[in-house]
C-alpha positions as a LaTeX table, in Angstrom:
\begin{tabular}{lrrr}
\hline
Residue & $x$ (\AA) & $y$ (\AA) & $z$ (\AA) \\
\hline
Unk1 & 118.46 & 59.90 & 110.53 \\
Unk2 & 116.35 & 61.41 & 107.85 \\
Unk3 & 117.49 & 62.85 & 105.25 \\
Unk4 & 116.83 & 66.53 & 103.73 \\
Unk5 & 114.43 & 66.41 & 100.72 \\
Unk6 & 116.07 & 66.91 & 97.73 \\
Unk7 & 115.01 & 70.51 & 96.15 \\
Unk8 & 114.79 & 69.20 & 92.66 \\
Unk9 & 112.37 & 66.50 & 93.59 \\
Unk10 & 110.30 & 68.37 & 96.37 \\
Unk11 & 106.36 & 69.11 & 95.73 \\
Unk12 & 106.19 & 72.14 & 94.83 \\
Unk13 & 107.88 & 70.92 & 91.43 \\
Unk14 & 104.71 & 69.74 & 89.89 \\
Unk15 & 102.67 & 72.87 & 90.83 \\
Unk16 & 103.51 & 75.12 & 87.90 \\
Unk17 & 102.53 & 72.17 & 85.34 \\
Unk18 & 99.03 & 71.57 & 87.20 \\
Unk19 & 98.81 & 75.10 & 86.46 \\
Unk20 & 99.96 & 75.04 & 82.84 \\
Unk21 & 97.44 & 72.25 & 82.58 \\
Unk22 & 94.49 & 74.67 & 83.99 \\
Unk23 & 95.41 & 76.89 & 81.21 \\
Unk24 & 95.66 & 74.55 & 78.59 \\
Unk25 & 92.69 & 72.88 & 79.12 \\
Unk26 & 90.54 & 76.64 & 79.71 \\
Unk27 & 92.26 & 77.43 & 76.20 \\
Unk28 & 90.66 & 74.21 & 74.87 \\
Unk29 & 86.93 & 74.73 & 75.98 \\
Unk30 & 87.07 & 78.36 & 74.90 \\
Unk31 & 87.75 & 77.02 & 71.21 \\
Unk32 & 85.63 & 74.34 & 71.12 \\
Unk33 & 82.85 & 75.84 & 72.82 \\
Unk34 & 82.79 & 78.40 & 70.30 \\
Unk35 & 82.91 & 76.20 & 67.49 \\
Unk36 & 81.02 & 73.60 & 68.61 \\
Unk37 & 78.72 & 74.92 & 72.43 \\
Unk38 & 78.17 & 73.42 & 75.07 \\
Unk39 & 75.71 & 70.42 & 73.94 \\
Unk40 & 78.17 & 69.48 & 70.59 \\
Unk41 & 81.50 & 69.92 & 73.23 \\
Unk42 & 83.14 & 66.72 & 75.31 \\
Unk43 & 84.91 & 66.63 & 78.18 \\
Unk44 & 86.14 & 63.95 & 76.21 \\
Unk45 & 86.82 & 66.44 & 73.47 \\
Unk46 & 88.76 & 68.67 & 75.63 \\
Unk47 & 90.98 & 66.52 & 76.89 \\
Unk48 & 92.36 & 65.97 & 73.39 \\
Unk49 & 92.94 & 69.29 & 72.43 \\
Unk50 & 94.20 & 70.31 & 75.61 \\
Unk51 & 96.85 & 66.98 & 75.75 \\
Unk52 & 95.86 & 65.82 & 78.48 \\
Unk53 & 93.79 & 62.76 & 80.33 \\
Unk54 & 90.01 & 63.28 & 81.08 \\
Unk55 & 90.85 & 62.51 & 84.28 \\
Unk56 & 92.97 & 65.50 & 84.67 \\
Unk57 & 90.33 & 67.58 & 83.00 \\
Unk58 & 87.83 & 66.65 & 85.86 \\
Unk59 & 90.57 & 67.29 & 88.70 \\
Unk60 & 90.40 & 70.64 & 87.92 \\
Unk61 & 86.81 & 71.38 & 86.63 \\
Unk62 & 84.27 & 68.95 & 88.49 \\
Unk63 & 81.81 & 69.01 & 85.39 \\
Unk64 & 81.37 & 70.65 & 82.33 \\
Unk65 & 78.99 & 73.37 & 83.62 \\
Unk66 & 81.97 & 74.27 & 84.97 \\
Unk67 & 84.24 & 73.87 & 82.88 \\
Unk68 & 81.89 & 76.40 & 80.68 \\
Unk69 & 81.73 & 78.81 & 83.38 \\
Unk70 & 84.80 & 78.98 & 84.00 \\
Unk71 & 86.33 & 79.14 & 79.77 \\
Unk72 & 83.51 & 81.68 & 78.83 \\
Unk73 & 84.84 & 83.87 & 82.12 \\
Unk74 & 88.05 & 83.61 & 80.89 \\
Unk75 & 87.41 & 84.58 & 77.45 \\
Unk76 & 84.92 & 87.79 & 78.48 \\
Unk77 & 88.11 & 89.12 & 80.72 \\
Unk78 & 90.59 & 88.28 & 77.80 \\
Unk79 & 88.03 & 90.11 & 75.09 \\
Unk80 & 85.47 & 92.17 & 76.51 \\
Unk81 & 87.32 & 95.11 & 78.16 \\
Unk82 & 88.24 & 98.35 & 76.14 \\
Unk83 & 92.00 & 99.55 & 76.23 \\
Unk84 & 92.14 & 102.32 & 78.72 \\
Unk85 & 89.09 & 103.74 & 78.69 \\
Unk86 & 90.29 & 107.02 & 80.83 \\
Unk87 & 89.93 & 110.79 & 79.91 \\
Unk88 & 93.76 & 112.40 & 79.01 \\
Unk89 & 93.66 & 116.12 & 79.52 \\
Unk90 & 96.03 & 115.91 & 76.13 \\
Unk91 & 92.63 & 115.14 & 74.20 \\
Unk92 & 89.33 & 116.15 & 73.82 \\
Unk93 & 86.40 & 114.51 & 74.97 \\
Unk94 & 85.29 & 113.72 & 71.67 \\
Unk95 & 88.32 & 112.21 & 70.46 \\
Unk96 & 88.01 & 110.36 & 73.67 \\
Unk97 & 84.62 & 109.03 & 73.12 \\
Unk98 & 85.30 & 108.27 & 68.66 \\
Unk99 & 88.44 & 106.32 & 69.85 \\
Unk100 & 86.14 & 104.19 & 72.35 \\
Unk101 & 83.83 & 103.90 & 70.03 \\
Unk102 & 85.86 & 102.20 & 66.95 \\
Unk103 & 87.08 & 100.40 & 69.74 \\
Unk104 & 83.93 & 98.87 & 71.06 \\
Unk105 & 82.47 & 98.42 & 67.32 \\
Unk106 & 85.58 & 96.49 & 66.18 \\
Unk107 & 85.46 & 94.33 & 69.17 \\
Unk108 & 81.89 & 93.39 & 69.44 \\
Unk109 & 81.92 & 92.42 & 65.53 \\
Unk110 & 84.72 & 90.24 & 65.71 \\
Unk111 & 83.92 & 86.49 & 65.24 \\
Unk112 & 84.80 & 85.68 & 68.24 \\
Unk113 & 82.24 & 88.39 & 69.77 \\
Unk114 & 79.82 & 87.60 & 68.10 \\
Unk115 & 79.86 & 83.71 & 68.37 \\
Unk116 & 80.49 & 84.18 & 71.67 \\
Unk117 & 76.97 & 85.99 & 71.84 \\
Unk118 & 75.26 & 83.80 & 69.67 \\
Unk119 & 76.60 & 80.87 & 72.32 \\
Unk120 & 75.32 & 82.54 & 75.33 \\
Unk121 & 72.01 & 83.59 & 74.06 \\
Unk122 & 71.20 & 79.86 & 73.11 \\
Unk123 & 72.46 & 78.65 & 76.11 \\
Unk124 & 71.25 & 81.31 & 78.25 \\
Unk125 & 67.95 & 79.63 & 79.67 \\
Unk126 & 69.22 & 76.34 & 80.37 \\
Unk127 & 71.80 & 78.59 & 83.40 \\
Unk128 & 70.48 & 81.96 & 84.67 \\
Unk129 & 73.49 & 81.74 & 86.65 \\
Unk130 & 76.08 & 81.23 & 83.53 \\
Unk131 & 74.46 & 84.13 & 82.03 \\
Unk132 & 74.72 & 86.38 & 84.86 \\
Unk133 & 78.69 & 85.30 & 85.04 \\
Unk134 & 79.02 & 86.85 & 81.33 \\
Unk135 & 77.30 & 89.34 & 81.77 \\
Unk136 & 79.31 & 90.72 & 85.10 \\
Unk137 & 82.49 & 89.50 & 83.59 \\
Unk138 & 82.10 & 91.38 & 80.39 \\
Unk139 & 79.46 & 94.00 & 79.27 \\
Unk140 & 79.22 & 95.02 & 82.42 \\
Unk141 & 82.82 & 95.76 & 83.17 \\
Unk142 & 83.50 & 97.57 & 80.04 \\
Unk143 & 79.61 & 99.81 & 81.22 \\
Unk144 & 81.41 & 100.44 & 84.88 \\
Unk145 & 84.79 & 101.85 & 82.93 \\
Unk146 & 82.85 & 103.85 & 80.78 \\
Unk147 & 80.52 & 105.34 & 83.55 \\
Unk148 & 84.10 & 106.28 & 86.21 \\
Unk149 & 84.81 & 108.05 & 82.50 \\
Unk150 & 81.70 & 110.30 & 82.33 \\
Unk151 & 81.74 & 110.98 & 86.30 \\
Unk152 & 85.47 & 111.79 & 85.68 \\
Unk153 & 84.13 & 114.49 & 82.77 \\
Unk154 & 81.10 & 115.61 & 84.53 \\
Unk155 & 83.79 & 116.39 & 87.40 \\
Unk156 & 85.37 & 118.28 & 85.10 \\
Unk157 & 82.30 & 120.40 & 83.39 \\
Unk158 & 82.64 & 119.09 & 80.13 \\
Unk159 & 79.60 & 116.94 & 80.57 \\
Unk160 & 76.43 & 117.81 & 82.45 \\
Unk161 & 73.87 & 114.46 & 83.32 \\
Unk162 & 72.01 & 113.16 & 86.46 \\
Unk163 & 72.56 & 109.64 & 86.02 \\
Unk164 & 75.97 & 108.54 & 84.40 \\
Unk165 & 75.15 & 104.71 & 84.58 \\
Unk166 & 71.88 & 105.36 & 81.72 \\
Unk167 & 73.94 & 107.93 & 80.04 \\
Unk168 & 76.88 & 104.94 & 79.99 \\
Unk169 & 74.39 & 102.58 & 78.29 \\
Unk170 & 72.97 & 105.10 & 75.76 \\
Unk171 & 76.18 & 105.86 & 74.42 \\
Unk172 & 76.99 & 102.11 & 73.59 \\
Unk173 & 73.30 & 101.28 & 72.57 \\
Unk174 & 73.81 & 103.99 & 70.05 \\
Unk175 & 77.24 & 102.74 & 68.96 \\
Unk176 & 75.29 & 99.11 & 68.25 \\
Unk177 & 71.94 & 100.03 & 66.83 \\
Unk178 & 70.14 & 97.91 & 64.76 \\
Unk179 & 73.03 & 96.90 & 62.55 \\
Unk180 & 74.85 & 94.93 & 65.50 \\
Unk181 & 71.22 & 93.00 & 65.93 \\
Unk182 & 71.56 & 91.97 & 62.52 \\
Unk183 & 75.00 & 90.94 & 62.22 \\
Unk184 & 73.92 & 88.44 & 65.30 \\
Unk185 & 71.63 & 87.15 & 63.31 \\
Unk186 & 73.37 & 86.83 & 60.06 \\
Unk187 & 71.73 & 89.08 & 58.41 \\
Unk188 & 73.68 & 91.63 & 57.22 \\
Unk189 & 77.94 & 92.05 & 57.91 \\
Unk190 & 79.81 & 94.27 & 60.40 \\
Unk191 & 81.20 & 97.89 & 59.67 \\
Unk192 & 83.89 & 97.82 & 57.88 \\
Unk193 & 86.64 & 100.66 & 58.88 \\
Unk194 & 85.37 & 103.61 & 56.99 \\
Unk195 & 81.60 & 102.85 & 57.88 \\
Unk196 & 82.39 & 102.37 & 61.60 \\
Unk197 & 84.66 & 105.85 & 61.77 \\
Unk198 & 81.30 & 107.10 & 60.14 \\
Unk199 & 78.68 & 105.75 & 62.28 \\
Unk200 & 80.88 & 106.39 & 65.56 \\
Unk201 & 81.88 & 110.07 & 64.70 \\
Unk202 & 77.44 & 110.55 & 64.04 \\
Unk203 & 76.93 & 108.35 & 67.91 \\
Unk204 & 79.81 & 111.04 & 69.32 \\
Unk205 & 77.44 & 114.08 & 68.48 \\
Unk206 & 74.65 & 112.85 & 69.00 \\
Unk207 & 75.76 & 111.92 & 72.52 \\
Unk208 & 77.62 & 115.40 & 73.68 \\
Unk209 & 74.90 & 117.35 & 71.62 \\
Unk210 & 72.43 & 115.58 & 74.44 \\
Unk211 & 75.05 & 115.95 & 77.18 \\
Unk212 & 78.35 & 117.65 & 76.33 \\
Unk213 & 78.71 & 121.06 & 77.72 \\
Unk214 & 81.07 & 122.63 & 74.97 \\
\hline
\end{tabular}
């Protein structure tokens, strides 16, 4: 007669550490393909930081396009998307918009933004695909929340526009201007907290005097 499997030593057991694994080794290519991208990174390398065998590493990500894929996905959905970007009949639409703003300007300047950035645009041509996978997983997100925002306050008259996807994109092309090109480039440094309260509250106008209905 067979016996009943013993609960502590049944299969499901190792399933939580294959997934602690996953996570470990995802943390591992998002740092070292940020310090290092994707030509200068290992699998090799990842393994190591991760703590665990190559092997392992290529049970869960067949190759290192993959693996890339799949860290710089992770990192857009960890970084990329603003903190409730909703309309609160408590505040005004222009507080609304300034908090979004500082939001979006602190985030896209950080180093990890921006090296993030200068990763995908040098690796951008060698996977059409890999750059369409950052794009969905982070710009465009936080441009989809912003546009339900504007239909939400054109619903409510305090905003009057045909298209709300373009006026989404204006209002975060004027938030980076030329100033965000250049810190990508190295030439010049990020906002720092009174400049970007400055240069958000002059975007804000600019944008309701062009759509706001107040």
């Amino acid at each position: 007669m067979k016996t009943a499997p013993d609960s502590h030593n049944s299969a499901p057991r190792g399933r939580p550490k294959d997934l602690a694994k996953r996570a470990a080794i995802l943390e591992a290519a998002k740092s070292l393909f940020l310090v290092h991208g994707f030509a200068g990174t290992s699998m090799d390398a990842v393994a190591a930081e991760a703590g665990v065998s190559k092997l392992t590493v290529y049970n869960h990500f067949r190759d290192k396009e993959t693996l890339f894929t799949a860290a710089v996905s992770a990192k857009c959905e960890n970084m990329m998307a603003l903190p409730s970007i909703t309309l609160d009949s408590s505040e005004s639409l222009k507080s609304v918009l300034q908090q979004i703003g500082e939001a979006f300007l602190t985030m896209i300047n950080s180093d990890e933004a921006v090296n993030l950035h200068r990763l995908m645009a040098n690796q951008a041509h060698l996977d059409t695909e890999m750059a369409r996978l950052f794009f969905e997983a982070g710009p465009q997100r936080t441009l989809n929340e912003m546009e339900r925002l504007l239909v939400d306050a054109r619903q409510r008259g305090l905003v009057r526009m045909d298209d709300t996807a373009i006026a989404a994109e204006q209002f975060f092309s004027l938030l980076q201007g030329c100033r965000h090109m250049k810190v990508l480039i190295g030439c010049d440094a990020p906002h720092n907290a009174d400049e970007t309260t400055e240069h958000v509250g002059h975007a804000v106008k600019m944008f309701l005097a062009a759509y706001g209905t107040a």
